[in-house]
DRENPA-3360 file (N, C-alpha, C; in nm, 2 decimals, always signed):
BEGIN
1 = XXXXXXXX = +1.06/+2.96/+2.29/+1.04/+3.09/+2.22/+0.99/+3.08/+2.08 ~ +1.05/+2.96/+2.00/+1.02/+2.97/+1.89/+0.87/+2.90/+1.90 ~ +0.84/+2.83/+1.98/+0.67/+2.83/+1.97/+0.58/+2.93/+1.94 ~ +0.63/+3.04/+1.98/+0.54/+3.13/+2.00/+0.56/+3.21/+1.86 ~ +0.71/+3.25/+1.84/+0.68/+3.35/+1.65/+0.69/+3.29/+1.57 ~ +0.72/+3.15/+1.53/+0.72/+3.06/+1.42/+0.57/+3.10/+1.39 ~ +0.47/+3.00/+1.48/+0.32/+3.04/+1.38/+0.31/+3.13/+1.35 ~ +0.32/+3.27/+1.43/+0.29/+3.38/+1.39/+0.34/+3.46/+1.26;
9 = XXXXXXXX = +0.52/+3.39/+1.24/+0.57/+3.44/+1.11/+0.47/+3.39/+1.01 ~ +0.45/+3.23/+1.02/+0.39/+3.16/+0.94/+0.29/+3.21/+0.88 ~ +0.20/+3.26/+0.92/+0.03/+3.28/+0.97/+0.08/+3.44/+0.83 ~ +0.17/+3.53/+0.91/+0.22/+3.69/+0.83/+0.22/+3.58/+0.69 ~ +0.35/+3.51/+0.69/+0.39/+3.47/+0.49/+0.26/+3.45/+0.45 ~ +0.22/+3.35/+0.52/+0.10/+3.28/+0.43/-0.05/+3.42/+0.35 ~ -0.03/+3.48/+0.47/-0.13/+3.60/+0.42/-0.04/+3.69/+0.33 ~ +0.08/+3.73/+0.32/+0.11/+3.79/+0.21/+0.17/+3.78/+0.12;
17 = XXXXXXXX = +0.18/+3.62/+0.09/+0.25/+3.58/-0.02/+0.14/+3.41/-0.05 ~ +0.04/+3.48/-0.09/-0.13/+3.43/-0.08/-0.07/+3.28/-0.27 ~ +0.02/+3.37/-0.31/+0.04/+3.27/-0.44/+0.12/+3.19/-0.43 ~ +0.18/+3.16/-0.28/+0.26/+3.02/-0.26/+0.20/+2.89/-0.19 ~ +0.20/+2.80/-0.23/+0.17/+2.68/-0.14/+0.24/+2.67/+0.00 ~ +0.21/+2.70/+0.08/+0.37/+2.65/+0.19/+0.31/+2.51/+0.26 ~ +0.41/+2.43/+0.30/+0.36/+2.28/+0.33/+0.50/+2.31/+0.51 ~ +0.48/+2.19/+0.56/+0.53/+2.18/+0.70/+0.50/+2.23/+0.80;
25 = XXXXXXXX = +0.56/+2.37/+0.87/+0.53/+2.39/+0.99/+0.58/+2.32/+1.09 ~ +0.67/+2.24/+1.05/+0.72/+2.16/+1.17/+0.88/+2.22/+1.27 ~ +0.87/+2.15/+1.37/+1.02/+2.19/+1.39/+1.10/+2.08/+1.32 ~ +1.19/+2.11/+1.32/+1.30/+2.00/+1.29/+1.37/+1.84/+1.40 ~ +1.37/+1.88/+1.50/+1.47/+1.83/+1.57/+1.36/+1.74/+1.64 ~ +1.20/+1.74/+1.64/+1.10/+1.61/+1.75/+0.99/+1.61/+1.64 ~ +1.05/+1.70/+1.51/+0.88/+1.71/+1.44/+0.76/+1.70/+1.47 ~ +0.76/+1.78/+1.62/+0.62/+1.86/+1.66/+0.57/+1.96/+1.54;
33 = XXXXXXXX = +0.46/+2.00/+1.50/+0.39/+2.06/+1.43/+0.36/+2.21/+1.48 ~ +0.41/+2.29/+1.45/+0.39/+2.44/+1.51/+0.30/+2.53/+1.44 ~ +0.30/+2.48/+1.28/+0.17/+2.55/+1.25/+0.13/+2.46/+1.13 ~ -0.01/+2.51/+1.12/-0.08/+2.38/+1.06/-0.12/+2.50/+0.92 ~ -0.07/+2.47/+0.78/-0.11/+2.52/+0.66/-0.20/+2.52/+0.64 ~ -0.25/+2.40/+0.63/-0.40/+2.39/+0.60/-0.39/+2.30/+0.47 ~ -0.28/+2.28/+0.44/-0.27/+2.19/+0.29/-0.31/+2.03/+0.27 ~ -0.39/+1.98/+0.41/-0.47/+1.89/+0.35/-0.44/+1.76/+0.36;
41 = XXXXXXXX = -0.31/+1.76/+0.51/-0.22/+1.68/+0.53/-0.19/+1.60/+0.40 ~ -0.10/+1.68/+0.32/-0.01/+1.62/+0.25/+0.14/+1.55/+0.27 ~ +0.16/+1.41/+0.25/+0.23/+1.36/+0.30/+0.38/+1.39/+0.27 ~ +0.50/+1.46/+0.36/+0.60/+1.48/+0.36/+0.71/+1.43/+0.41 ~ +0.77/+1.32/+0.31/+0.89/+1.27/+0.30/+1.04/+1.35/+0.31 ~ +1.14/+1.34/+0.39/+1.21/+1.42/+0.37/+1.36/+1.27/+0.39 ~ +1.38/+1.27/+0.26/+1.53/+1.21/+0.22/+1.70/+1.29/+0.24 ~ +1.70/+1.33/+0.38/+1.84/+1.41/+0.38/+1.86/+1.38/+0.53;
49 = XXXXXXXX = +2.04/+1.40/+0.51/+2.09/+1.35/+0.61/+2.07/+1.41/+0.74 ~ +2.02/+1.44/+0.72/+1.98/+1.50/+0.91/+1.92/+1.43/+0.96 ~ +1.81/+1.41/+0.90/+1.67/+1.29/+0.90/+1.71/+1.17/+0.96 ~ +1.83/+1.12/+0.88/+1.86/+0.98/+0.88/+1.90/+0.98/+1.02 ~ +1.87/+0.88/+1.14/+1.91/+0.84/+1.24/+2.02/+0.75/+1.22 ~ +2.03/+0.65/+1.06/+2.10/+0.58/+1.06/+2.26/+0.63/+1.01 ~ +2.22/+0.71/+0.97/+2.33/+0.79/+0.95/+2.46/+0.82/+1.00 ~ +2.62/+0.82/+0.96/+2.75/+0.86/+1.07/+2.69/+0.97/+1.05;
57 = XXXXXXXX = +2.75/+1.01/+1.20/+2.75/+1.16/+1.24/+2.86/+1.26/+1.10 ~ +2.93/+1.18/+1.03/+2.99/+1.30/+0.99/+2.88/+1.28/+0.81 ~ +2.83/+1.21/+0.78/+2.72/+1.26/+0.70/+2.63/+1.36/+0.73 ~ +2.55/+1.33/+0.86/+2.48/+1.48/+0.91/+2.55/+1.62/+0.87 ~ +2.67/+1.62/+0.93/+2.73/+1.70/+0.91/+2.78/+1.80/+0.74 ~ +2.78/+1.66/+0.64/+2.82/+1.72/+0.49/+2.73/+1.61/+0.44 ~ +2.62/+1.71/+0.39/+2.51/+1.64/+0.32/+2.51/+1.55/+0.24 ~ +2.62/+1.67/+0.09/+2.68/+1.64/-0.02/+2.70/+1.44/-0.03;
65 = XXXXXXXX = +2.81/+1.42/+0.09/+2.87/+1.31/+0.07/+2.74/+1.24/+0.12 ~ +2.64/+1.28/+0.19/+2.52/+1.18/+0.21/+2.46/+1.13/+0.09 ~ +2.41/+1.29/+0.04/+2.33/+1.26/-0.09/+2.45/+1.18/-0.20 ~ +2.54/+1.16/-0.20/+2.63/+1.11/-0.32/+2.60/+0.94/-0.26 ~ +2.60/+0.94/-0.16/+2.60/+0.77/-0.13/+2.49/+0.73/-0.12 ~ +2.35/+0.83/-0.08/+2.23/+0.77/-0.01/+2.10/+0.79/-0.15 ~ +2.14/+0.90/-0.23/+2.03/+0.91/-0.34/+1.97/+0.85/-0.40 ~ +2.05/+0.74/-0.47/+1.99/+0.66/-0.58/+1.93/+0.56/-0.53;
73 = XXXXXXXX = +1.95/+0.50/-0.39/+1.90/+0.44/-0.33/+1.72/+0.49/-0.27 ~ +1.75/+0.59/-0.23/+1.64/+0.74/-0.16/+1.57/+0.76/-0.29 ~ +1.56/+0.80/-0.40/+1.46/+0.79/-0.55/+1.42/+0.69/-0.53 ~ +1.45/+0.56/-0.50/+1.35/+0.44/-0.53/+1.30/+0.45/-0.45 ~ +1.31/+0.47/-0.33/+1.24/+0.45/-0.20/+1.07/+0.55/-0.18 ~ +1.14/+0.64/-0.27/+1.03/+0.74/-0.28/+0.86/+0.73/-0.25 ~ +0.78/+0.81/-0.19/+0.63/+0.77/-0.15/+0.59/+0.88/-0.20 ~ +0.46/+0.85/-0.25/+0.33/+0.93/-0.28/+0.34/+1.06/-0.15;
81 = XXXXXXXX = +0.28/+1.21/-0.23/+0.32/+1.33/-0.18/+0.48/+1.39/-0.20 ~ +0.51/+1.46/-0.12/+0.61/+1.57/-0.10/+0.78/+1.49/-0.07 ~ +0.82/+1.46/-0.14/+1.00/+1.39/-0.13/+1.08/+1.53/-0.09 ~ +1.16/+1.57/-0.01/+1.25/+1.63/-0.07/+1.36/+1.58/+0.00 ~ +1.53/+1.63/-0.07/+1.62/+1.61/-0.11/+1.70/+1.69/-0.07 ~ +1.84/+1.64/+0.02/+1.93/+1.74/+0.01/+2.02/+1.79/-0.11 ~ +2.03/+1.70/-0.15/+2.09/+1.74/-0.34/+2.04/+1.69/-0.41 ~ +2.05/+1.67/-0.56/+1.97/+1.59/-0.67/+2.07/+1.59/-0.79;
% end
């Protein structure tokens, strides 16, 4: 289901809010690509505990205590393009 209105929301924002960049489009959970921005494949790093496979399950769960243990490690790691962060 969400195949089908995700691009279509996407497709609405992007035309009416023409002064924002938006980057992704992806789903979350197999990071299939649902809609394509057009930004030029800019590379998107995402440093938060959901991401991490390596992760305890009870990190997924409370970010906070991810990002308190995983961050300063995750800033160095950091790559050219788009980082983001569950806390900072």
């Amino acid at each position: 289901m969400n195949e089908y209105y995700f691009p279509r929301r996407c497709a609405l924002y992007q035309k009416t809010y023409q002064e924002l960049t938006f980057i992704g489009g992806n789903r979350k959970y197999d990071w299939a690509q649902l809609h394509d921005f057009g930004t030029g494949g800019i590379p998107l790093h995402q440093w938060v505990s959901s991401m991490d496979s390596a992760a305890p399950w009870w990190q997924r769960l409370l970010p906070r205590l991810y990002a308190r243990k995983h961050n300063a490690a995750n800033l160095q790691a950091t790559q050219p393009g788009i980082n983001l962060f569950d806390y900072i």
